[in-house]
mmCIF file as gemmi writes it, N, C-alpha and C atoms, coordinates in Angstrom:
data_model
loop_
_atom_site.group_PDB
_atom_site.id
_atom_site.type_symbol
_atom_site.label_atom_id
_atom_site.label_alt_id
_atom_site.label_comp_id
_atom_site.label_asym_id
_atom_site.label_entity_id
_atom_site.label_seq_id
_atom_site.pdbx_PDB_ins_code
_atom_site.Cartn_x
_atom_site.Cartn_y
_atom_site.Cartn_z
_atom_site.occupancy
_atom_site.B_iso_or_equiv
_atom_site.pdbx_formal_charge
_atom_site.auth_seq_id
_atom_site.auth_asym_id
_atom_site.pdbx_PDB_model_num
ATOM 1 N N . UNK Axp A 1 ? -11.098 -21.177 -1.572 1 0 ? 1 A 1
ATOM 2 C CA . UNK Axp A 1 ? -9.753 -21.455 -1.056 1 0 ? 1 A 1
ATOM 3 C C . UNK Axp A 1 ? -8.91 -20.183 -1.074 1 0 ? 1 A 1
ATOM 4 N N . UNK Axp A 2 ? -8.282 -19.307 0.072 1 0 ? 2 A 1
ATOM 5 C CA . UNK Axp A 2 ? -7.831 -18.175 0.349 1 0 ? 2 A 1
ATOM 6 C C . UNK Axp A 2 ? -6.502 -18.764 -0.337 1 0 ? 2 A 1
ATOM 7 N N . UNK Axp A 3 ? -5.598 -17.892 -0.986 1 0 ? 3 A 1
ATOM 8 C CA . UNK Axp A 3 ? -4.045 -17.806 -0.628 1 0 ? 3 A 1
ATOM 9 C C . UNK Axp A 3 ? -3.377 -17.692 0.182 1 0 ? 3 A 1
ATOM 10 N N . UNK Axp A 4 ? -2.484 -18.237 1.023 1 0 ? 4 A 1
ATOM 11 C CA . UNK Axp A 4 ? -1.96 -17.87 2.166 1 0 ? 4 A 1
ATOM 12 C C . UNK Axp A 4 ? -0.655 -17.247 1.727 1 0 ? 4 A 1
ATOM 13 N N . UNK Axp A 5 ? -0.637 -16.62 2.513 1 0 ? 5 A 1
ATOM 14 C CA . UNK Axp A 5 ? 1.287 -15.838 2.611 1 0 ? 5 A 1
ATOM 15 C C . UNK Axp A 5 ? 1.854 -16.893 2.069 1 0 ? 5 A 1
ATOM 16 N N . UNK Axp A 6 ? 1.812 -18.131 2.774 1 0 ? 6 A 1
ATOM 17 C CA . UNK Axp A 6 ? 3.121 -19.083 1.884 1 0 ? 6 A 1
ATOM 18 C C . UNK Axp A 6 ? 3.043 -19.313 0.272 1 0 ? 6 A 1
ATOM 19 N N . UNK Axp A 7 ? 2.222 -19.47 -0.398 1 0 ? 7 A 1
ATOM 20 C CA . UNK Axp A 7 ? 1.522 -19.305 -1.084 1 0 ? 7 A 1
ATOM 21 C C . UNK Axp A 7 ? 2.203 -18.066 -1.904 1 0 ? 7 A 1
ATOM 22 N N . UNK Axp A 8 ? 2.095 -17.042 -1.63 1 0 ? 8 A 1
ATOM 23 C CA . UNK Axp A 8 ? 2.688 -15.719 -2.115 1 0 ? 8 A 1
ATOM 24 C C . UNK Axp A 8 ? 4.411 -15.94 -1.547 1 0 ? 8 A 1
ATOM 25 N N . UNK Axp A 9 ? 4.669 -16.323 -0.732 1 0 ? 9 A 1
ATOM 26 C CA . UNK Axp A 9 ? 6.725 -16.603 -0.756 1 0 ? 9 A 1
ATOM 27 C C . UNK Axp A 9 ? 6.695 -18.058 -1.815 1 0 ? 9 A 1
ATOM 28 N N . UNK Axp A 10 ? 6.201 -18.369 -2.043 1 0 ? 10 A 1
ATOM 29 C CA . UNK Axp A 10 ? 6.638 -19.543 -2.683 1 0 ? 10 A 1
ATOM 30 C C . UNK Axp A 10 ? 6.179 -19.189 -4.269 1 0 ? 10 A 1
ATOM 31 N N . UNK Axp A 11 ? 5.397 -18.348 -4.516 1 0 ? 11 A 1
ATOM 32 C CA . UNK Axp A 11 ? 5.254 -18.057 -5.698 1 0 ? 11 A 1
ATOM 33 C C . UNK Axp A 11 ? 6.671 -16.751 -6.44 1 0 ? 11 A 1
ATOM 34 N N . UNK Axp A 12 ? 7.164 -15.997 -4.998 1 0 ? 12 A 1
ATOM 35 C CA . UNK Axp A 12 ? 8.095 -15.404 -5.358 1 0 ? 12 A 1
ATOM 36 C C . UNK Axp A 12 ? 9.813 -16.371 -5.17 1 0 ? 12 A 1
ATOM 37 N N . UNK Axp A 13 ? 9.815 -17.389 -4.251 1 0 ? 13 A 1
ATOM 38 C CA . UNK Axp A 13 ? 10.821 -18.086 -4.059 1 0 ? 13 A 1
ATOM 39 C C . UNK Axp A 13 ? 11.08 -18.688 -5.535 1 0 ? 13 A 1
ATOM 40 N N . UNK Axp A 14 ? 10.202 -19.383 -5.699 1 0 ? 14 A 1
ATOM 41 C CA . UNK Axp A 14 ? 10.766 -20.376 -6.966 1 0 ? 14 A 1
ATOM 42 C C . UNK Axp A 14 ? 11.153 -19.893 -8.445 1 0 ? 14 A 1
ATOM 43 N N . UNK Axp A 15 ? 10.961 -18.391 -9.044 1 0 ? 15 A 1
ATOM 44 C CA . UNK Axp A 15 ? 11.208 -17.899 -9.817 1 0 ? 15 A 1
ATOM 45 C C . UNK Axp A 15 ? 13.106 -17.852 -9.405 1 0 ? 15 A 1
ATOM 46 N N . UNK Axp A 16 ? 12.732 -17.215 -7.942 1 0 ? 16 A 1
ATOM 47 C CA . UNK Axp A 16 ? 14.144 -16.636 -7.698 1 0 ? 16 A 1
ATOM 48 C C . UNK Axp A 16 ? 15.236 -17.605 -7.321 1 0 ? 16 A 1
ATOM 49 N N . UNK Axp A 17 ? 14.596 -18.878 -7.073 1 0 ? 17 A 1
ATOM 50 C CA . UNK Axp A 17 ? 15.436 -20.04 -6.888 1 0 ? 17 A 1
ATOM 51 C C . UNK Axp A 17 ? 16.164 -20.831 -8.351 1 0 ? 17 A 1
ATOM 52 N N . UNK Axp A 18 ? 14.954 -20.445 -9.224 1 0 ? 18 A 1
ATOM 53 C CA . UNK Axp A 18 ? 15.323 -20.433 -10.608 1 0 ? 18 A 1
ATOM 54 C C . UNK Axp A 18 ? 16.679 -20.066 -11.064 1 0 ? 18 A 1
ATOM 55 N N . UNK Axp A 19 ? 16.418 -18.549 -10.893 1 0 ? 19 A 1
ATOM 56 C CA . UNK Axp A 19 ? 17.494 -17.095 -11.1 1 0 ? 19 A 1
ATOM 57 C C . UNK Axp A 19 ? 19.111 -18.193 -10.096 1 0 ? 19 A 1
ATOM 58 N N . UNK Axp A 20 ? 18.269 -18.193 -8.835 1 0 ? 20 A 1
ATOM 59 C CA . UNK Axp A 20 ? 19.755 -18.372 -8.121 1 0 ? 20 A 1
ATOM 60 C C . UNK Axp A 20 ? 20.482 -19.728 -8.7 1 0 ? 20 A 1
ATOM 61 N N . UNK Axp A 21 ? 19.513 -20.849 -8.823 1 0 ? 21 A 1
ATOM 62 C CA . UNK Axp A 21 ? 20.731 -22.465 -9.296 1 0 ? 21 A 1
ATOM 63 C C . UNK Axp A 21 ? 21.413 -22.284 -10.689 1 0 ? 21 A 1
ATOM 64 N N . UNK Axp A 22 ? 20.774 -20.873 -11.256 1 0 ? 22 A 1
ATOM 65 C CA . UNK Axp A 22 ? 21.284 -20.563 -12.467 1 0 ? 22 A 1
ATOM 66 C C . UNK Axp A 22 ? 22.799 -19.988 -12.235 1 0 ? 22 A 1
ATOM 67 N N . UNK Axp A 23 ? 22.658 -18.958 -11.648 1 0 ? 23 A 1
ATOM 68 C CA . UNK Axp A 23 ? 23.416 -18.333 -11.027 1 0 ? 23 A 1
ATOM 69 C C . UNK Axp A 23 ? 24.755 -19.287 -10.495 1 0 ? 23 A 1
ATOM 70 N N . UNK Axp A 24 ? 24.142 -20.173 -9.567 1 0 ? 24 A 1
ATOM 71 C CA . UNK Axp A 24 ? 25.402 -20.758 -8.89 1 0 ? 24 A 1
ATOM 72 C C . UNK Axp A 24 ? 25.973 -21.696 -9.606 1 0 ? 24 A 1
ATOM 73 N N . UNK Axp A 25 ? 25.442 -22.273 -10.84 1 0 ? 25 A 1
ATOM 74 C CA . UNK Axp A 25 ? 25.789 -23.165 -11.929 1 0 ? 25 A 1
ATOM 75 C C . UNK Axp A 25 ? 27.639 -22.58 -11.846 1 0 ? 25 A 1
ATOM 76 N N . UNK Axp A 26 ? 27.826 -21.305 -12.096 1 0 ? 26 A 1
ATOM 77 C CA . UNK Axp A 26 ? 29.142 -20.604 -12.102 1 0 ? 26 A 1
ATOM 78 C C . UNK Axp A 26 ? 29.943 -20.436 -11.258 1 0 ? 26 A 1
ATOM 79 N N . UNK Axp A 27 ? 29.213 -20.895 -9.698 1 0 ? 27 A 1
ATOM 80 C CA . UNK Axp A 27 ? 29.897 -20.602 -8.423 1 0 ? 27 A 1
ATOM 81 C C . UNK Axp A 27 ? 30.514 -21.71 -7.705 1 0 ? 27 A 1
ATOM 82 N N . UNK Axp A 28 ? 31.527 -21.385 -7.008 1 0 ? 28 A 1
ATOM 83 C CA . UNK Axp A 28 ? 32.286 -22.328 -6.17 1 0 ? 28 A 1
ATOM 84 C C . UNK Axp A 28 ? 30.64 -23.232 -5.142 1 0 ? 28 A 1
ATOM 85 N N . UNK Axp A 29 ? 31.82 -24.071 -4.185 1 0 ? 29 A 1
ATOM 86 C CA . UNK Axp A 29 ? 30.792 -25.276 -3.687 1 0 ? 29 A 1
ATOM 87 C C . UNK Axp A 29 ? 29.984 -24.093 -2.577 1 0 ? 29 A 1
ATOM 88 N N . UNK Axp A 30 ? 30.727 -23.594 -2.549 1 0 ? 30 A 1
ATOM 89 C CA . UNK Axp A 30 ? 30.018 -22.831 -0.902 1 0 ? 30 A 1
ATOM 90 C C . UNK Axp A 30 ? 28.21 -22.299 -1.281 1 0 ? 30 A 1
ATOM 91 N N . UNK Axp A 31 ? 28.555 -21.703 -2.68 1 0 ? 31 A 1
ATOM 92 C CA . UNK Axp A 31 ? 27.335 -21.251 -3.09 1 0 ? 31 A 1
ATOM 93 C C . UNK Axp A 31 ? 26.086 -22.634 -3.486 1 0 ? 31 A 1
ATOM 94 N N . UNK Axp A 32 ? 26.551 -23.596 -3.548 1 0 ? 32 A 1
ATOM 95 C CA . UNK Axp A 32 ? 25.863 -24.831 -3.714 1 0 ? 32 A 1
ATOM 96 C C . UNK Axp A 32 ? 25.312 -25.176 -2.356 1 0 ? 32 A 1
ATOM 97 N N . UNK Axp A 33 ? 25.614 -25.037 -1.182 1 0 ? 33 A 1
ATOM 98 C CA . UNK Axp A 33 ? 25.247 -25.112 0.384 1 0 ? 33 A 1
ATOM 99 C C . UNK Axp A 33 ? 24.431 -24.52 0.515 1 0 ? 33 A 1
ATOM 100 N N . UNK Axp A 34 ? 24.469 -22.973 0.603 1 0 ? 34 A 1
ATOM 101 C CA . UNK Axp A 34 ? 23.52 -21.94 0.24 1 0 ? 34 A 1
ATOM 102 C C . UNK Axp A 34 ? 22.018 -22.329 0.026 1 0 ? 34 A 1
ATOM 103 N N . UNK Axp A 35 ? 22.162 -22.774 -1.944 1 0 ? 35 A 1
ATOM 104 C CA . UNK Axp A 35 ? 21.489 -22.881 -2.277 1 0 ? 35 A 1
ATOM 105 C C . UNK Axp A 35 ? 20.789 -24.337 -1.719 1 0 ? 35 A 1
ATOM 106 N N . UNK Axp A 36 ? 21.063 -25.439 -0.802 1 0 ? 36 A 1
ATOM 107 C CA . UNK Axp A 36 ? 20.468 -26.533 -0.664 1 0 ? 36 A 1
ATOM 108 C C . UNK Axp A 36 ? 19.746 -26.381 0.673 1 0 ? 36 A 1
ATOM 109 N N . UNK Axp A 37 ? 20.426 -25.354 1.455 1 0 ? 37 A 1
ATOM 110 C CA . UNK Axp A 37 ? 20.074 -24.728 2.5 1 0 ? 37 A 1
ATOM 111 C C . UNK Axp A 37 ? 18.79 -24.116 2.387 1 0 ? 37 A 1
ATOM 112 N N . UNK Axp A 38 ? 18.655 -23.219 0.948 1 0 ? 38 A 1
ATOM 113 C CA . UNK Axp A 38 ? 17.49 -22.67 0.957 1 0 ? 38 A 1
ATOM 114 C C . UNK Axp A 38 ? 16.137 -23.508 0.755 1 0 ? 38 A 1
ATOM 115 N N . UNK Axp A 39 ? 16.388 -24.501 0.033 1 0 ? 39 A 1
ATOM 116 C CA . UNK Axp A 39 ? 15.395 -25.552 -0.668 1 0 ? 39 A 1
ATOM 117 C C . UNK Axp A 39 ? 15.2 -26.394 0.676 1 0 ? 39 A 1
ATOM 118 N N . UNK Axp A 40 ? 15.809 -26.728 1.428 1 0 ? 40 A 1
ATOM 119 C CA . UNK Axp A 40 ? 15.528 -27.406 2.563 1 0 ? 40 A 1
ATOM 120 C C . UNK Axp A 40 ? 14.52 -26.909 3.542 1 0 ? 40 A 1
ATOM 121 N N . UNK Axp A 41 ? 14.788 -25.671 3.655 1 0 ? 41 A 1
ATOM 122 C CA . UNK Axp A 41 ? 13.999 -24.557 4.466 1 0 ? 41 A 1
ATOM 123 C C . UNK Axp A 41 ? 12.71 -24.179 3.611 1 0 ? 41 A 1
ATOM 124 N N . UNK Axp A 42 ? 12.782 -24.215 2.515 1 0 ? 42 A 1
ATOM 125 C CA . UNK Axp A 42 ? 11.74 -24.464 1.546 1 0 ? 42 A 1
ATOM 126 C C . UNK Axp A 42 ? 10.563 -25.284 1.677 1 0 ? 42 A 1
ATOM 127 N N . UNK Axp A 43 ? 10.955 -26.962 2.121 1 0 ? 43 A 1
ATOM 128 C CA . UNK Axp A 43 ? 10.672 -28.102 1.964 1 0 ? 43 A 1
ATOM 129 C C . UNK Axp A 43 ? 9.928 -27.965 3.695 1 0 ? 43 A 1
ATOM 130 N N . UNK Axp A 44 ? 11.174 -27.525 4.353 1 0 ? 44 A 1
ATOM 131 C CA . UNK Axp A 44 ? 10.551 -27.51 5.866 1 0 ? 44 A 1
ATOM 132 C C . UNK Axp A 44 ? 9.178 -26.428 6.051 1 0 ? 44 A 1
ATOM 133 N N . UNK Axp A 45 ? 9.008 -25.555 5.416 1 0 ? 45 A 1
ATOM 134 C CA . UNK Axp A 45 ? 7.762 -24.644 5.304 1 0 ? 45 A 1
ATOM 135 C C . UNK Axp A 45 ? 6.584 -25.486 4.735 1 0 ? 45 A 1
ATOM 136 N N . UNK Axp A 46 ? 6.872 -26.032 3.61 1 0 ? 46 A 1
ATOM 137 C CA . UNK Axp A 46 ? 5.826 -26.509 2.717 1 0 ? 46 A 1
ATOM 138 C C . UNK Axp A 46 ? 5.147 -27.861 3.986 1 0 ? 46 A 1
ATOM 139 N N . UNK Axp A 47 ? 6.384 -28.378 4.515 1 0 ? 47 A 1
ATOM 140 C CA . UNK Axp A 47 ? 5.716 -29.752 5.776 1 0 ? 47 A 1
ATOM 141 C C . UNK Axp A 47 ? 4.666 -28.828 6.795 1 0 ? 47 A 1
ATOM 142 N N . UNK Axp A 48 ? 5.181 -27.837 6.997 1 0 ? 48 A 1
ATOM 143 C CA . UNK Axp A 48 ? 4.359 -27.306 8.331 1 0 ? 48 A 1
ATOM 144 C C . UNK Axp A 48 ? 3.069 -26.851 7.841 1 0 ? 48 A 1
ATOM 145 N N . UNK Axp A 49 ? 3.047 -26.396 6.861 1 0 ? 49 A 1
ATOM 146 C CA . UNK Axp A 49 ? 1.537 -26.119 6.2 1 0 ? 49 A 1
ATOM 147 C C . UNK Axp A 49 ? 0.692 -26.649 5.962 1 0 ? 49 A 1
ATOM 148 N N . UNK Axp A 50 ? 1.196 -28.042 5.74 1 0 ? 50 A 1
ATOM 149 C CA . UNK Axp A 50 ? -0.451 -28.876 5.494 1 0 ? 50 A 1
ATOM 150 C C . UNK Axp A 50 ? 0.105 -30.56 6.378 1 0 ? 50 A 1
């Protein structure tokens, strides 16, 4: 079973998604959009892959 690229963004996304809901724990709502924005687009990658 190869690794695919997604595979390697998603192994670097979720550390940094970590870092970021940490992050926005402190931030106004806008940064909460952002971040649901990213996880969505997240979610929409992970559908197209398998």
């Amino acid at each position: 079973m190869k690794l695919r690229p997604v595979t390697y963004a998603l192994l670097i996304l979720v550390p940094t998604l970590n870092l970021l809901i940490f992050y926005v724990l402190k931030q106004p709502l806008w940064a909460w959009i952002v971040a649901v924005i990213v996880l969505i687009c997240a979610a929409f990658t992970m559908k197209k892959t398998t």
